[in-house]
C-alpha positions in Angstrom: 105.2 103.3 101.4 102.5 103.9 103.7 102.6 103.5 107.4 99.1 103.3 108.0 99.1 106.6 110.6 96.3 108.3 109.1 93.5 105.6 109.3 93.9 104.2 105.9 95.2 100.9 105.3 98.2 100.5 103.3 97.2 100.9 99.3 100.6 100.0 98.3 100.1 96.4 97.3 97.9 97.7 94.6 100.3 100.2 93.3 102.6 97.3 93.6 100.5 95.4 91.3 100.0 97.4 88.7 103.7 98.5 88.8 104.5 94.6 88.1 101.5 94.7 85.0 103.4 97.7 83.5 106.8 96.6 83.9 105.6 92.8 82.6 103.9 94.4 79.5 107.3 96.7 78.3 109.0 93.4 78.9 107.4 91.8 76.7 106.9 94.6 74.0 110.7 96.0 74.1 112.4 92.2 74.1 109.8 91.0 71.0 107.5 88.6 72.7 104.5 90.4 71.3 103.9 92.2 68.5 103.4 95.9 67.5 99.9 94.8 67.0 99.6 94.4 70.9 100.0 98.1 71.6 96.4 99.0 72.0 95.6 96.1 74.7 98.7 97.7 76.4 97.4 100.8 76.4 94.2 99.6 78.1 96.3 98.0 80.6 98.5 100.7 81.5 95.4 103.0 81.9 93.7 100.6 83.9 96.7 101.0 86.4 96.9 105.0 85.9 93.7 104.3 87.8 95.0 102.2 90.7 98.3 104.5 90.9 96.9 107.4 91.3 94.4 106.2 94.2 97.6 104.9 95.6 99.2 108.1 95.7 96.5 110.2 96.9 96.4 108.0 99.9 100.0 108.2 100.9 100.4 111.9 99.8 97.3 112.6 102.9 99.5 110.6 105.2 102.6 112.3 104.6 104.5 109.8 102.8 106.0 112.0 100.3 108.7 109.7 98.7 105.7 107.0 97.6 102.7 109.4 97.3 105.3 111.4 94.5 106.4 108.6 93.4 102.7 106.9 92.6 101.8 109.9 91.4 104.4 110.5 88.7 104.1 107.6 87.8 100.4 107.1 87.0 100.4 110.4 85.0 103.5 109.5 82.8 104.4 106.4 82.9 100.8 105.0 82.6 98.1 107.5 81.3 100.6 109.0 79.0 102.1 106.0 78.0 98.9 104.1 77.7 97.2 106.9 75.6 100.4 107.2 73.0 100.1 103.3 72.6 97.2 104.1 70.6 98.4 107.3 69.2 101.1 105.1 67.9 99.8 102.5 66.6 97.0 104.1 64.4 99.6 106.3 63.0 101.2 102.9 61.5 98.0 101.9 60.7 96.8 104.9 58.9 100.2 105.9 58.1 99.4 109.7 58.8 101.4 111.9 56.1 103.2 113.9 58.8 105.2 110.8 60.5 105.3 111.0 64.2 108.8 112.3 66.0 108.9 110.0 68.6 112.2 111.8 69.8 109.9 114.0 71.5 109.0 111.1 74.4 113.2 110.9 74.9 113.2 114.8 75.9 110.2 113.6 78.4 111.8 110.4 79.6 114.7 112.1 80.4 113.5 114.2 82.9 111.2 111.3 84.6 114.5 109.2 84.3 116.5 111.7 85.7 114.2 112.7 88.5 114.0 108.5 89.5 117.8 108.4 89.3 118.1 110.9 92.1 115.3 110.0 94.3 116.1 106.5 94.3 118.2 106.8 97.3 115.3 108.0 99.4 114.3 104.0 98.8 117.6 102.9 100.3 115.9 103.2 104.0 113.0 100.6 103.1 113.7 97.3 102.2 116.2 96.5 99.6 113.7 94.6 97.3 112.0 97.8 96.9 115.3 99.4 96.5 116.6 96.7 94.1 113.5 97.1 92.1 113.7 100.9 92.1 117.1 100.5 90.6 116.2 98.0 87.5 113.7 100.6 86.8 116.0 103.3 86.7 118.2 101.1 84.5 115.2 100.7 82.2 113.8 104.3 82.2 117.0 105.7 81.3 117.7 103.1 78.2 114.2 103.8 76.9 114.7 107.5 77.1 118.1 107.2 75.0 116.4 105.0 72.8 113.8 107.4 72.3 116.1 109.8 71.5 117.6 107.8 69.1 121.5 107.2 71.2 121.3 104.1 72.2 120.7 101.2 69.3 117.5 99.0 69.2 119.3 96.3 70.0 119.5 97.6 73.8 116.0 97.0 73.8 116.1 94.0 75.3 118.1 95.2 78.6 116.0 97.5 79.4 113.1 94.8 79.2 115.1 92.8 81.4 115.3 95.2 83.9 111.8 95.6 84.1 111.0 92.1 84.3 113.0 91.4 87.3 111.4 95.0 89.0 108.2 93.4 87.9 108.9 90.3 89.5 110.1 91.7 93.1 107.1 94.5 93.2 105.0 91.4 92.6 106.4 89.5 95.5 106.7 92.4 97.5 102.9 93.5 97.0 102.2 89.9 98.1 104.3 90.3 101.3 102.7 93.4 102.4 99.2 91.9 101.9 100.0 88.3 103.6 102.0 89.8 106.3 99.4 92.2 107.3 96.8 89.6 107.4 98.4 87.4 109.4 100.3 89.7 111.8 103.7 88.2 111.3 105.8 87.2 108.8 105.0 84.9 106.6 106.6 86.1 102.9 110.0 87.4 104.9 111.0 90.8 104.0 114.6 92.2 103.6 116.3 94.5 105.7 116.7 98.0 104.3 120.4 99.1 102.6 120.6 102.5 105.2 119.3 101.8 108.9 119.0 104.8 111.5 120.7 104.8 115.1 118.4 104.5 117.7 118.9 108.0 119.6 120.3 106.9 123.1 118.0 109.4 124.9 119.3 109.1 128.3 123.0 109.5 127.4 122.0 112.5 125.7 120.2 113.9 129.0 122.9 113.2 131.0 125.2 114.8 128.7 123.3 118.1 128.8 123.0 118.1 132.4 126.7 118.2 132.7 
């Protein structure tokens, strides 16, 4: 996330945000709540936060946070501007029912790489605080579900884990966004913040100066 260095102020709460929107939204689509009929409102959501995202990104990216800018900016390409955009691809091939069907096994091949690219950056997360963290990893239980789905391994009826998992995420991005901004405002904690998973020693300068000197 960023630190604030370069003179921006931190435009992680909105990322944040529309994070929560997205993961709320395939909650609700993958465990039934809404209808197939829903998929074009979704679609306007999820573009709506390809737009915040990919500020978000930018931002962090120009102050050298490369685990968030990448992360921001992945995911408002894929996960919302593509996945907005075949919402409606979808859903008026149902409607219209175009003669060549749609091979939706295609989006598996994709969501493998975006899953397996999460999976093994995730433990970059493990040195902020472990709500992030814990929220990175119901996403990666999610992404990697929908891409087997996709691709046709994993029954429908898994569906509903993976929505799951992104409800929760959903639900700790959203109190986390909410943190960030409250905390900032006030200078102190008010919404308190857990500590990270992986902490860094504090270098003991002297010892090492003295060391040397020997």
């Amino acid at each position: 996330m960023s630190n604030n260095q370069g003179g921006w102020a931190n435009p992680s709460p909105a990322g944040l945000v529309a994070l929560g929107v997205a993961c709320f939204t395939f909650f609700a689509l993958l465990s039934g709540k809404v209808t197939l009929g829903a998929m074009p409102l979704m679609g306007c959501w999820l573009i709506g936060g390809f737009v915040v995202q990919v500020i978000v990104s930018v931002i962090e990216l120009k102050e050298g946070q490369i685990v968030g800018g990448n992360v921001f900016l992945y995911f408002s390409a894929f996960f919302m501007l593509v996945g907005g955009l075949e919402f409606f691809v979808k859903y008026f091939a149902a409607v219209q029912q175009w003669s060549i069907p749609l091979d939706t096994h295609i989006d598996g091949w994709a969501w493998l790489v975006l899953s397996f690219c999460l999976v093994m950056w995730t433990p970059a997360y493990f040195k902020s605080t472990s709500i992030l963290s814990l929220a990175v990893i119901l996403i990666d239980i999610a992404v990697v579900q929908v891409a087997f789905l996709d691709l046709g391994i994993l029954d429908p009826s898994f569906k509903p884990i993976a929505g799951y998992a992104l409800l929760f995420a959903g639900i700790l991005a959203m109190y986390l966004s909410s943190a960030l901004v409250v905390n900032t405002a006030y200078g102190k904690t008010i919404f308190p913040l857990t500590k990270p998973w992986i902490t860094e020693k504090p270098i003991n300068l002297q010892a090492n100066t003295a060391k040397n000197t020997n």
